[in-house]
N, C-alpha and C positions, 0 to 999 in steps of 0.2 A: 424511415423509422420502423422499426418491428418489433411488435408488442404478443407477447402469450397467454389464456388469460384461461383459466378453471372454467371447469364444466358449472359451477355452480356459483361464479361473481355475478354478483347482480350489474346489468349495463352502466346504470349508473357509476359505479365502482370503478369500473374497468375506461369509461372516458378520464375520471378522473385522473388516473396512473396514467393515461397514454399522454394527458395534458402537462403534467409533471414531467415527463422524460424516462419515466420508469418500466421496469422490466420485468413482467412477472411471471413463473416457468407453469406451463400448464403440468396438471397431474391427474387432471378429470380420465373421465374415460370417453367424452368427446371433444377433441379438441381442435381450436379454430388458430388461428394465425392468421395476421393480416398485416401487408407490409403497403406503405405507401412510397411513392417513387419521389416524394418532395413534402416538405412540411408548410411551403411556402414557392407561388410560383404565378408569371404573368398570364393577365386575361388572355386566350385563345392559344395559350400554351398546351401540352394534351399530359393528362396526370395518369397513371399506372397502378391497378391495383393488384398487389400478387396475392391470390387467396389461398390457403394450405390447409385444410381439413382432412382430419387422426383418426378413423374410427378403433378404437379400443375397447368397445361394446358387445357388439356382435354384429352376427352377419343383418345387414340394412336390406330391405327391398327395395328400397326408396326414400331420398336423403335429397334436402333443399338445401341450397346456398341464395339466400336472399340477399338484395344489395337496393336498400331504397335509397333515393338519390334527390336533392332540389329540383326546382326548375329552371335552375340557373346554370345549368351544366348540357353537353349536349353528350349523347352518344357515340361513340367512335368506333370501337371495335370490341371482339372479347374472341379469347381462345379457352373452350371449357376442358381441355384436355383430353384424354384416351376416359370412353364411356361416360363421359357429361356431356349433356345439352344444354342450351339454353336457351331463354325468350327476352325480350324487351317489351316493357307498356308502360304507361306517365309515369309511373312512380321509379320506374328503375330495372335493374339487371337481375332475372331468376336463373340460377342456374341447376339442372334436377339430375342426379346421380342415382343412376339405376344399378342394383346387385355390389350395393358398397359388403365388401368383404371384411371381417373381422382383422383387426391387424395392419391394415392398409391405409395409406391417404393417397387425394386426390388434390391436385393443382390447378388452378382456373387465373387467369388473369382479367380485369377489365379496366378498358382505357378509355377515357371521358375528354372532354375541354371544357373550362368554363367559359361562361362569355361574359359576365358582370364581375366585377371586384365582390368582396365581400371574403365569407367565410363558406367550404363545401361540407357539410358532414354528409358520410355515406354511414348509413345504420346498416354493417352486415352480421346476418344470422346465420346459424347453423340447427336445422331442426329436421325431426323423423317424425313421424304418426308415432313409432314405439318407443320413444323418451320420450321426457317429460325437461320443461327448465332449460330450454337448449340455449346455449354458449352465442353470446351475439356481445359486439364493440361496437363504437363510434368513430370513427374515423376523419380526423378535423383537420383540414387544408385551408391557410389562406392565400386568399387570391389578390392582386393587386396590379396596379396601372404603374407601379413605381419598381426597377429592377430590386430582387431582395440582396442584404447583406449577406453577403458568402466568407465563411470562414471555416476554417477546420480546428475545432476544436479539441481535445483530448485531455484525457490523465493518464498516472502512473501513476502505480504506488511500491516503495521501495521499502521492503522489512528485514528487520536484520540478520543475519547471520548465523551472531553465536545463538550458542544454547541459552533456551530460557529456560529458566525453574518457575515453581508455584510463585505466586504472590510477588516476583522480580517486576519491576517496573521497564518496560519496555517503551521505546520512540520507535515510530515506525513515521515515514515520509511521502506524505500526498502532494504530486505535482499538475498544476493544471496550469494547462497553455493551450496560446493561438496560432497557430501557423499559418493564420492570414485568406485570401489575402488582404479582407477587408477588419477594421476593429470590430468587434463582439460587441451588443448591449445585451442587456438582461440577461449576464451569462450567472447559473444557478450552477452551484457547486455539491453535490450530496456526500455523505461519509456513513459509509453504515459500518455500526460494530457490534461484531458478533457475542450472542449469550457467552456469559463466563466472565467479563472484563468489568474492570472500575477506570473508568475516564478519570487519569488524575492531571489533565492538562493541557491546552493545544496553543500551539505557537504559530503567528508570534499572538502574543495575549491578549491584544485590540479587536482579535478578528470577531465580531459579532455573528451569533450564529442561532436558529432556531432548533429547538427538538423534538422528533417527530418519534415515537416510539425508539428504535435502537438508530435513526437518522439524525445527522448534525447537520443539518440543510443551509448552507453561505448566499447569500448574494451577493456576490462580486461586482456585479452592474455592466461595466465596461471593462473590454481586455484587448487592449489593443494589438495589431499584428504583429506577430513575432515576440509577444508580453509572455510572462509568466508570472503566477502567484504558487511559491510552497508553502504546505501548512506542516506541521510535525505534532502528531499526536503520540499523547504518552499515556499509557492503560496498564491496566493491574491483573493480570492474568488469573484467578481463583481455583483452577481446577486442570487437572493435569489433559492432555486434548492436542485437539488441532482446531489452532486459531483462524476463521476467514474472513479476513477483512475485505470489504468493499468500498468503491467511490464509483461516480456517474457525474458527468457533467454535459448541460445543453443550455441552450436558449430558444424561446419561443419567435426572437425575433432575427434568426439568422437561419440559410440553409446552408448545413451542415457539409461539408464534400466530401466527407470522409468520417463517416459514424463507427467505424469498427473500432477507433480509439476512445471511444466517449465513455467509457467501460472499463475497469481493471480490479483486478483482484491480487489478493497476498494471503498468501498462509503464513501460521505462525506455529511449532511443536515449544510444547510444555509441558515439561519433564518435572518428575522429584527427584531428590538430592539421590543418590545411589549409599550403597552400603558402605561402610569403613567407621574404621576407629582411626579420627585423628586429631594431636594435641597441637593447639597454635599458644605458643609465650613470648613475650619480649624476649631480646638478647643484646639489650643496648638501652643508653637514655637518649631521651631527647636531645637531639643536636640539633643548631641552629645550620644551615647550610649559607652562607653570605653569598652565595652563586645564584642560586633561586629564588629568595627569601624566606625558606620554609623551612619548617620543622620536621627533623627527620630522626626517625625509630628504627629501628632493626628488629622484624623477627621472626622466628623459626617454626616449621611446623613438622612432625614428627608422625608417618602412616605407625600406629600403634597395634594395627589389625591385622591378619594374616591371609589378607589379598593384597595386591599392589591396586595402587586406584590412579584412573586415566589421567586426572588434574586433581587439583584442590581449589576450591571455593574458602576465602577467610570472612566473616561479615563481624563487622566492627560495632559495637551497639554503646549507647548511651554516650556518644561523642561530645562533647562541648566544644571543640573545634571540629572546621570542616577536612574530611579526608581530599586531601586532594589528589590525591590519585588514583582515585575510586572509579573502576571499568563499569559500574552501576550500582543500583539502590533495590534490598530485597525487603518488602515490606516496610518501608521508609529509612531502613539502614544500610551504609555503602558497603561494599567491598570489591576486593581485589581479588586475583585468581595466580596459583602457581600452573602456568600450563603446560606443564609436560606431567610425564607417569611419576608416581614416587611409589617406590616398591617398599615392600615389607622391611620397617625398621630404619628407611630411609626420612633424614632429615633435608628441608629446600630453607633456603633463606630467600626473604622476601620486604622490601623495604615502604614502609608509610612515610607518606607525606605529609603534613598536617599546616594548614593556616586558617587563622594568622599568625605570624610568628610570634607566637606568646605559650610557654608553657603552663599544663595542666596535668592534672592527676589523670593518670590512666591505668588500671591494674587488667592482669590477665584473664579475669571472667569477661572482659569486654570485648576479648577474641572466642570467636565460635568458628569450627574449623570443618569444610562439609567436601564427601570427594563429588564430582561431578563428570560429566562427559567432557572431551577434549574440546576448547571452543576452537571456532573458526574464525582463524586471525587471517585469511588469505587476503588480497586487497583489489581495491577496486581493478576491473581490466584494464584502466587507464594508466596507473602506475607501475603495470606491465612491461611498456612501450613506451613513456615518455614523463616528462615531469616537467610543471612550467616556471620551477626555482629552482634555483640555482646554490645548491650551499655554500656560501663563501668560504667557514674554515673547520678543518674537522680537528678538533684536539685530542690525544690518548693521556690520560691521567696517570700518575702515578699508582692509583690504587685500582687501575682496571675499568676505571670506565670511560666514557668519550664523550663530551661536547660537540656539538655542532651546533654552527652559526648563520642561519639563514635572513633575508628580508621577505619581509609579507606584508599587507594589507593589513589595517589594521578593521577591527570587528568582524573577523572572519573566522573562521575552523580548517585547522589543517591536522594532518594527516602524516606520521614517520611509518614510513617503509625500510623492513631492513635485511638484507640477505648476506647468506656468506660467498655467494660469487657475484662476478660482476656481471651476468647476463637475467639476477633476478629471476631463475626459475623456480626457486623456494620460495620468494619472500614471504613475511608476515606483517602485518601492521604492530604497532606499539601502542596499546589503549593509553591511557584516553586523549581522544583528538585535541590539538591546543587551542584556545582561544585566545585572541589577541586583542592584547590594547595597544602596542605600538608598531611599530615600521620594523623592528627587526627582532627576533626571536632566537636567545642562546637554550639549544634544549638538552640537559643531559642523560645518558644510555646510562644506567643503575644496573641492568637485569633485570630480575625478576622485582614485580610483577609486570613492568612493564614491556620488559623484554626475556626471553626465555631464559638465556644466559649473562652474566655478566663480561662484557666485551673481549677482557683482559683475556680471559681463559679460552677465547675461539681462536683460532688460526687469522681468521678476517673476517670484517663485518663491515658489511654498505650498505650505504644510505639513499633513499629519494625521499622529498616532499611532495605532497601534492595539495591541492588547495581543494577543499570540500565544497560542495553545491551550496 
């Protein structure tokens, strides 16, 4: 485990975060680091301490590294590095750095064994005659008579894609898992989110969670080998920026085999809507479709401006039915995207979907029409190379568009990929993912919004599914 901790945290402070699993980036101007070679390890086993001391002050004459120790430990070795010394007596390891130069650190290690069970704190310091407040941790090993559980623990975190605007509701996906080889207790799960956002949600909605300043801290408990738990958080972005999300995960009662995954990070860019004059109106009533059960609209939007703009963003307000084809929600209302350019004077037709099949008044103040950056519809690397369904039938419609007929899983999310060759070096995905309540799924290609073009008008169009995490 390896902890970094300001010139100015008080010790107490600083066991706390290392107790916790936490990570904290020094920025003092003397800085310590102290890494332990086990969190957890048998009596007469020999433990490892890597010490890293920053001078960013000035030039030192004379610079101690202190390491007070139990009596429950013995002495083994120590290597103080190029111009360190050091000594031993009851309390523990000194190590004295003569002519520390401004700009430089030095590296020392010390390596102990203990000989009783219990718990080793090593108290090390970092102090000059010419500071003051010097930078010192805790450092806390338990020792035991029983082999410890070993697992490797880790997260990801997966964020989306396309472009987000202001106030858009974004999911983004935290995955923690065990790769064994033994099951996990007391595995703690962290999420930290960054200034600027409104938490409007995490999945799935049972999961209990505490909160610690901008932390959503899990207990998990147990994760057995080879287990996983995803959560999916949805947040309100307020100000245009670059989003950085975090997660962390560990346990106090496992040694870790592999810490470099306990750790992940996701950016997120948030944009405002870009310039353009554009008009969005119906071009159709509501039609019942008997194929999907839904309600479907027609309508047109019209670049009024004298740039061409890369996409168009429609956001549909005061709904009383749910849009069901909505690629996402900005500010609590859905919308759809024409994604390709629409040039000066140019009109895109783009179709809604609305359930439940019950019509309602809808007039055209209730389309707002915004250009936007082209999103990224590329697809996962998996649907590159393979797909693990099978579509059974593909239909071409008279009126241009195509059916297809796959089986799935039911409570699941999947995924239309669709290109115009068959080796898939274009594809794009088809927003929005499906969700399924039965065993088999007829989905059909409209064009826009869901798809760029309407089928009929391209030379060819293929298809993969793939089933979503």
């Amino acid at each position: 485990m390896k902890f970094f901790f300001k010139f100015r945290l008080l010790a107490a402070f600083a066991v706390a975060l290392m107790l916790a699993g936490t990570t904290v980036e020094a920025q003092g101007v003397l800085n310590l680091s102290v890494t332990s070679s086990a969190s957890s390890l048998l009596v007469s086993n020999n433990l490892i301490y890597t010490i890293i001391v920053t001078n960013n002050f000035a030039f030192l004459s004379s610079a101690v590294v202190s390491n007070t120790l139990p009596a429950t430990v013995q002495f083994v070795s120590a290597n103080p590095g190029s111009g360190v010394t050091f000594v031993t007596n009851a309390s523990g390891v000194v190590f004295n750095i003569a002519g520390f130069n401004v700009g430089t650190l030095a590296q020392m290690t010390l390596t102990i064994q203990p000989t009783q069970v219990g718990f080793i704190t090593n108290l090390v310091q970092f102090f000059t005659p010419y500071a003051t407040n010097a930078p010192a941790t805790n450092v806390v090993t338990q020792v035991t008579n029983t082999p410890p559980v070993q697992a490797d623990l880790g997260v990801v975190i997966t964020v989306p894609r396309t472009t987000i605007i202001t106030n858009d509701w974004t999911t983004y996906t935290v995955s923690v898992t065990n790769a064994g080889p033994d099951t996990a207790p007391g595995v703690i799960f962290t999420n930290t989110l960054p200034p600027g956002v409104v938490l409007k949600g995490v999945s799935p909605a049972q999961s209990g969670y505490t909160v610690a300043s901008s932390n959503l801290i899990f207990n998990l408990g147990i994760l057995t080998s080879g287990g996983f738990t995803n959560f999916q958080f949805t947040v309100q972005p307020t100000n245009v920026g670059t989003l950085n999300f975090s997660a962390s995960v560990g346990s106090s009662e496992v040694v870790d085999s592999n810490i470099t995954n306990n750790t992940a990070t996701g950016s997120i860019a948030v944009y405002n809507y870009l310039s353009g004059d554009l008009l969005a109106v119906t071009n159709s009533g509501q039609n019942i479709n008997l194929v999907n059960g839904l309600i479907e609209q027609s309508i047109v939007v019209t670049n009024l401006g004298t740039n061409d703009v890369p996409a168009v963003r429609v956001v549909v307000i005061g709904l009383t039915n749910r849009l069901f084809n909505a690629s996402g929600t900005n500010n609590g209302n859905p919308f759809v995207v024409y994604a390709t350019k629409l040039v000066v004077n140019q009109n895109g037709n783009l179709l809604l979907q609305y359930a439940p099949r019950l019509s309602f008044a809808f007039t055209n103040s209730q389309l707002q029409a915004f250009a936007v950056p082209v999103p990224d519809l590329s697809p996962p690397a998996v649907s590159s190379t393979s797909t693990s369904l099978v579509i059974s039938r593909i239909i071409a419609l008279t009126n241009g568009e195509t059916i297809i007929e796959f089986p799935v899983n039911t409570n699941r999310t999947y995924t239309v990929v669709y290109s115009d060759n068959v080796n898939f070096s274009n594809a794009m995905i088809a927003p929005p993912a499906i969700r399924t309540l039965a065993n088999r799924v007829q989905w059909i290609d409209y064009g826009p919004p869901t798809t760029t073009t309407l089928p009929g008008t391209v030379p060819a169009r293929f298809y993969r599914v793939i089933q979503n995490p």
